[in-house]
N, CA, C and O of each residue as an XYZ file, in Angstrom:
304
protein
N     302.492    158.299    -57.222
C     302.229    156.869    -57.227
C     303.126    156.199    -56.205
O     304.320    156.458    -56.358
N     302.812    155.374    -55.167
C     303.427    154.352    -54.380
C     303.492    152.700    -54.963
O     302.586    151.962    -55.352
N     305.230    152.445    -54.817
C     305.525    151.378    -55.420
C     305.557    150.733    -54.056
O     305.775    151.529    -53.143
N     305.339    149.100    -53.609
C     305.564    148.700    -52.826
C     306.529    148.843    -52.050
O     307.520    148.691    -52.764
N     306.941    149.097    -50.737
C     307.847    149.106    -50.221
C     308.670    150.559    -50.237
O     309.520    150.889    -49.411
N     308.249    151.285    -51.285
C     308.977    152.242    -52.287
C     307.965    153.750    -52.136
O     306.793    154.008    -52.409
N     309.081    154.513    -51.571
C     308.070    155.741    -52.217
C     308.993    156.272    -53.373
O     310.222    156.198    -53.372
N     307.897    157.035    -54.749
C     308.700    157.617    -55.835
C     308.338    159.295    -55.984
O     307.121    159.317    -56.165
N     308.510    159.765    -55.985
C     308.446    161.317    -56.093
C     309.245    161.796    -57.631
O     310.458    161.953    -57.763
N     308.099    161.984    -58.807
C     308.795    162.349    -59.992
C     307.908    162.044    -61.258
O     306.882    161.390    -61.446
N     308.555    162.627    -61.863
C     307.957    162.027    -63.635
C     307.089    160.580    -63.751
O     307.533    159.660    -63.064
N     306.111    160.355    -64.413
C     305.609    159.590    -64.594
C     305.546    159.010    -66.389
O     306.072    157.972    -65.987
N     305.416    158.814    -67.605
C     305.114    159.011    -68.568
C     304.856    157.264    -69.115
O     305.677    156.351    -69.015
N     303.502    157.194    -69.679
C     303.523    156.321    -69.352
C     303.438    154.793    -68.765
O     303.791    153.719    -69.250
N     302.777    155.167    -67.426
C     303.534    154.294    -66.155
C     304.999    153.960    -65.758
O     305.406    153.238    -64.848
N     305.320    154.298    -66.195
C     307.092    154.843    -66.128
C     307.560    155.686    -66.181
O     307.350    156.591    -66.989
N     308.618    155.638    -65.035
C     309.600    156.559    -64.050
C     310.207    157.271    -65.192
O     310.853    156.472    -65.870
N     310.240    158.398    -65.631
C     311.049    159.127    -66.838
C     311.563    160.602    -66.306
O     310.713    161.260    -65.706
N     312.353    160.953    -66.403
C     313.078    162.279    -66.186
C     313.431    162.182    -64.857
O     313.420    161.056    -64.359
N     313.831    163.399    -63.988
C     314.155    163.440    -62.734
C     313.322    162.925    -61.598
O     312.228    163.462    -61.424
N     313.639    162.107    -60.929
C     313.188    161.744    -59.555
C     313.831    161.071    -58.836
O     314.919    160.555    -59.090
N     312.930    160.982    -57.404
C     313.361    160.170    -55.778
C     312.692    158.923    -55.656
O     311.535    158.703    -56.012
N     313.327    158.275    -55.236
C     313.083    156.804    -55.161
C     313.737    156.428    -53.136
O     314.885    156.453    -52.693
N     312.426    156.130    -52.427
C     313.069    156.094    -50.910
C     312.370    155.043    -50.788
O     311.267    154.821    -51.287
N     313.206    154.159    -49.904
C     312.695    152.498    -49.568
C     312.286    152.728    -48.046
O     312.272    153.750    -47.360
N     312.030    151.692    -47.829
C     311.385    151.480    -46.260
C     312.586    151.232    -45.332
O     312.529    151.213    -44.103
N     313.803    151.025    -46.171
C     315.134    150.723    -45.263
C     315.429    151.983    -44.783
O     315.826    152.052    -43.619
N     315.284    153.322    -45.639
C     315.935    154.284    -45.487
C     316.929    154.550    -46.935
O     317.413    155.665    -47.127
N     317.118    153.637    -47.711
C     317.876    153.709    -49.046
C     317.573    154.781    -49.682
O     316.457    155.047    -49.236
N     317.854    155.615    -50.477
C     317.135    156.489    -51.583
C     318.125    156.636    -52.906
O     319.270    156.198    -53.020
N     317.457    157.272    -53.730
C     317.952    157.569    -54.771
C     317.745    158.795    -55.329
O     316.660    159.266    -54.988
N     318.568    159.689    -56.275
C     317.997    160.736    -56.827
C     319.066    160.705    -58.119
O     320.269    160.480    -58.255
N     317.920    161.067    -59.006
C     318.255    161.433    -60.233
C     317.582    160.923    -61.735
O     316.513    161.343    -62.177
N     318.033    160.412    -62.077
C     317.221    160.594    -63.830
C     316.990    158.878    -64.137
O     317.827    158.019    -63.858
N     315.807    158.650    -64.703
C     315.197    157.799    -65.440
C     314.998    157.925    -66.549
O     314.718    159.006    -67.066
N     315.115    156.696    -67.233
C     314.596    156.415    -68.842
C     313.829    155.159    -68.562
O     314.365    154.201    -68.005
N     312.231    155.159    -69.053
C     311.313    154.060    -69.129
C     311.505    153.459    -68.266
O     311.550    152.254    -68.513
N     311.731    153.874    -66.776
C     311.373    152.743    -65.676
C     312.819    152.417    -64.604
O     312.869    151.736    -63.580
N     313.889    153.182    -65.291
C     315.130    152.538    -65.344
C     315.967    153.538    -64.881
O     315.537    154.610    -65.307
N     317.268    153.739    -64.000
C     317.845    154.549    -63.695
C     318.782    154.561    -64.835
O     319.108    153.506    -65.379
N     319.229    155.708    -65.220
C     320.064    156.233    -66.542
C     320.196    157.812    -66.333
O     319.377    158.623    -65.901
N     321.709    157.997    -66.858
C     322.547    158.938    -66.526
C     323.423    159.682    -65.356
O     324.549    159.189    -65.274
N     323.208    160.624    -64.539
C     323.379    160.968    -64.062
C     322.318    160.619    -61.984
O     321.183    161.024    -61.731
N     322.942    160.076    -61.313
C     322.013    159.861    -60.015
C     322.843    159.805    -58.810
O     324.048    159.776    -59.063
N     322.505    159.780    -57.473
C     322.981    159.671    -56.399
C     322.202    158.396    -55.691
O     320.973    158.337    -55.664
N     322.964    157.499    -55.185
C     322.332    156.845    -54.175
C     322.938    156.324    -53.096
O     324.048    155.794    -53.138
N     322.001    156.491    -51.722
C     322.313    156.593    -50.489
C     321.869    155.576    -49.712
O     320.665    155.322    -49.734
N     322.754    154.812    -48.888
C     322.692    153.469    -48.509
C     322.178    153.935    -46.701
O     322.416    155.087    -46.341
N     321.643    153.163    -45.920
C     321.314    153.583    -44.658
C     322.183    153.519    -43.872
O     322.054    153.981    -42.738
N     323.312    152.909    -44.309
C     324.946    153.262    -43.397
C     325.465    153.867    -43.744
O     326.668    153.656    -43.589
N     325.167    154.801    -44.308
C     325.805    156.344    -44.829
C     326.766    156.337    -45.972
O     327.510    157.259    -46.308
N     326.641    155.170    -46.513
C     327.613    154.987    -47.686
C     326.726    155.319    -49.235
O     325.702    154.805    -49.686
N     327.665    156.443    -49.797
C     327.017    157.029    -51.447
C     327.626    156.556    -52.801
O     328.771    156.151    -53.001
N     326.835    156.667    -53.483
C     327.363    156.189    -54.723
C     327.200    157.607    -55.553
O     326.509    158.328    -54.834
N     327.422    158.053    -56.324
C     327.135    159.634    -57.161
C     328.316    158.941    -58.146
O     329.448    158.514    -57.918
N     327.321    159.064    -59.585
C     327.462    158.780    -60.824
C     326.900    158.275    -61.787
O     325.671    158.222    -61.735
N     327.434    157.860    -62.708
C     326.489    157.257    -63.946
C     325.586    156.021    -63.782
O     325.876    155.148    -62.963
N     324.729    155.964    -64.393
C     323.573    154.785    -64.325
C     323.651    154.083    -65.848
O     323.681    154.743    -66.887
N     323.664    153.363    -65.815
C     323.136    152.567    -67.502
C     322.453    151.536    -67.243
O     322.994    150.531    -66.782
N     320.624    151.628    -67.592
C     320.120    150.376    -67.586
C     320.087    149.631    -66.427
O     320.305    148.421    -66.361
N     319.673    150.739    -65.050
C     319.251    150.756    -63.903
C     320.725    150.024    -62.762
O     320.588    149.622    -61.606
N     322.275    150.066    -63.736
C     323.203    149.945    -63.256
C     323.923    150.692    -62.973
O     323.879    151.634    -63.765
N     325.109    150.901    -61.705
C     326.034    151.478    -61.806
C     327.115    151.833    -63.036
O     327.713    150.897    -63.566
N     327.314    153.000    -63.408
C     328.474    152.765    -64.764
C     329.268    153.924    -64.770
O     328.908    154.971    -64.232
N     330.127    153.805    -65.242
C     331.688    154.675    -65.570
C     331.917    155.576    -64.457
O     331.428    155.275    -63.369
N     332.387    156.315    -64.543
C     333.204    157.182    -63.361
C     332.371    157.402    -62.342
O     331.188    157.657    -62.565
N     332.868    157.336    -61.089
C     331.966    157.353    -59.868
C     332.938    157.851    -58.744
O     334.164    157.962    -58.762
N     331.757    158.195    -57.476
C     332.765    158.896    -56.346
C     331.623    157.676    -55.787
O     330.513    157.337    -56.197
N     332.592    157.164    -54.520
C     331.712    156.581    -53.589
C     332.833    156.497    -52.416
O     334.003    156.130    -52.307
N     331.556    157.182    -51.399
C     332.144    157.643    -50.256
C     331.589    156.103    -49.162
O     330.568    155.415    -49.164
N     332.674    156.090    -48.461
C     332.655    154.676    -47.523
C     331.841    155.166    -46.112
O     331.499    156.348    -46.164
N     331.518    154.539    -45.008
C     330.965    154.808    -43.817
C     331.785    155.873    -43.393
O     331.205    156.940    -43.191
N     333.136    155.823    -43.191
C     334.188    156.197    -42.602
C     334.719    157.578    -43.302
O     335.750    158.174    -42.989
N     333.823    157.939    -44.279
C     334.072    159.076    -44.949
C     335.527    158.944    -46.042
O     335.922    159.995    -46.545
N     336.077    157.983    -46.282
C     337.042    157.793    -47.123
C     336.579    157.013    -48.169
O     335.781    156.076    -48.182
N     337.561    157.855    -49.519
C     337.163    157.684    -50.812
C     338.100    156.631    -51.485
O     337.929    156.314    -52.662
């Protein structure tokens, strides 16, 4: 299924994003990792088009608790 703007590659259940998948924007943004009903939750990576990552927890399609995020410049 193509979301506007959005390609999704993954679980469907539903009509909602559930279990593992990719989420890539038209910027170049992406995402990978786990959904609940539509929503990023648990465990995911996401990658900004200036090379800056986020890798960690999701709650309720938010960033949450312990995280590595790597800067342009490769420093943590």
């Amino acid at each position: 299924m193509k979301l506007e703007g959005v390609r999704y590659e993954g679980v469907w259940i539903n009509d909602l994003q559930n279990g593992y998948g990719k989420e890539i924007w038209n910027d170049g943004s992406r995402y990978e990792g786990h959904y609940v009903n539509g929503k990023k939750e648990g465990k995911g990576v996401y990658n900004w088009p200036n090379g800056t990552s986020y890798e960690g927890e999701w709650k309720n399609n938010l960033m949450d608790g312990f995280v590595t995020l790597l800067n342009i410049v490769g420093n943590l």
